[in-house]
N, C-alpha and C positions, 0 to 999 in steps of 0.2 A: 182659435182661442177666443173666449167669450171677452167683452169692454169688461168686467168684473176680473176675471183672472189676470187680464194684461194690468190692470190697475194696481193688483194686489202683488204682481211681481216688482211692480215697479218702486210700491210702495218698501215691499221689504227690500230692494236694491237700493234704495233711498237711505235707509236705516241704515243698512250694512256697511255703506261708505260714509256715514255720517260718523259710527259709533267711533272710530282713530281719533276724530277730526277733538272729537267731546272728550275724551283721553286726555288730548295733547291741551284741552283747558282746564284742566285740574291746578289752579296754581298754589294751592298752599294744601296739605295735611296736616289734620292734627287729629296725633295721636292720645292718645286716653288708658293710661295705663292703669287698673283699680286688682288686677288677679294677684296674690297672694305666690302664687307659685313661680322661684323663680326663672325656668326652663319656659315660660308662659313670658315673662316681663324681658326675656333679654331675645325672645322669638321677633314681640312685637317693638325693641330697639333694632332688631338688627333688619328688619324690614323699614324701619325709620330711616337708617343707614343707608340704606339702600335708595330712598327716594331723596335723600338729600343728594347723594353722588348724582341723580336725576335734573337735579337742580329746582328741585320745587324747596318751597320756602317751608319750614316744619314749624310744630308749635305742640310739646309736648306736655299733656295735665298728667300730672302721680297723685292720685288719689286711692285714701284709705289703705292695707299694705302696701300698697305697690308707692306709696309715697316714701318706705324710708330708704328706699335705693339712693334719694336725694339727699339723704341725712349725714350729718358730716363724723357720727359716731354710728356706723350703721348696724344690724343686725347681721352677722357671720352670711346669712343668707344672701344675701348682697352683694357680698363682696367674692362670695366661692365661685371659682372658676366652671363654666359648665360644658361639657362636651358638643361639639367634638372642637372647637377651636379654643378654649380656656378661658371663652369671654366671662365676667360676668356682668350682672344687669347694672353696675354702678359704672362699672369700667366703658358698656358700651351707652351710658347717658352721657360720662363725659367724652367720650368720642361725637354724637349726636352735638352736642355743646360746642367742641371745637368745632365743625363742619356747619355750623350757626342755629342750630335749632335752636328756639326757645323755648326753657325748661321751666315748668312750675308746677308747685303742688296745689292743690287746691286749697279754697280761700278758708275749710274749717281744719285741713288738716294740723299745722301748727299748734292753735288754740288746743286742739283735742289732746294731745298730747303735753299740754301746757309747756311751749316752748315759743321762742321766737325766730326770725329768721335767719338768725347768728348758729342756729342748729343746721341748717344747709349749706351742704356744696358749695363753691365759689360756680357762679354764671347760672344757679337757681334760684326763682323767686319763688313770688307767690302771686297767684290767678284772683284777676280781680273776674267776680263772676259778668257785669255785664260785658268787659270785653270778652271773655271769653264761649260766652252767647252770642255775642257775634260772628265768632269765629269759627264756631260750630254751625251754626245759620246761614252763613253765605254760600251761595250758590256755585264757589270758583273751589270750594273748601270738600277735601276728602275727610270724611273723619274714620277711623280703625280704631277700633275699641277691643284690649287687651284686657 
């Protein structure tokens, strides 16, 4: 075997065993809910769900539709149970909620709708943009965009 081939084996055995290690430094997600449909918003809660049982720290933005699952007078859409377990997208944000996610809509949704925060859920706010630039920016942070 040629110094180039041993090197390049070595190199992707390198990689191979690193890529767990880079895994297991994922420490926080945050999720980004913006799709309108709600078999699509309660897919990417229930994979939320799932990473918080993980024990990574969550940080959920509801932007534009997918904000008024947070609404505390919500759209029929929101609240309809969806197959095949009868979740739906409100039900499993306050689940994400209890399990510590933190939940917020984005900082123009409100306004758009001319309302205040007294229109959400109990245990959601609302995303101030630079922390949330932040948080999408750092290097320890998963982001999944729904």
């Amino acid at each position: 075997m040629t110094p180039r081939k041993t090197a390049l084996i070595a190199a992707v055995a390198l990689a191979l065993a690193a890529a767990p290690a880079a895994a297991r430094d994922v420490r926080r997600l945050v999720t980004v809910l913006t799709d309108p449909n709600p078999q699509t918003q309660l897919m990417g809660l229930v994979l939320t769900l799932q990473a918080l049982d993980r024990g990574t720290a969550v940080r959920v933005l509801l932007c534009g539709p997918a904000g008024d699952i947070a609404l505390a007078d919500p759209p029929a859409a929101a609240t309809a149970p969806q197959p095949p377990a009868g979740l739906s997208p409100q039900t499993a944000l306050a689940a994400a909620i209890g399990k510590g996610a933190r939940a917020e809509v984005c900082a123009i949704y409100l306004p758009g709708r001319g309302a205040g925060p007294e229109a959400l859920i109990e245990g959601v706010g609302v995303a101030k943009p630079d922390a949330m630039a932040r948080d999408l920016l750092d290097r320890q942070s998963r982001v999944w965009s729904f």
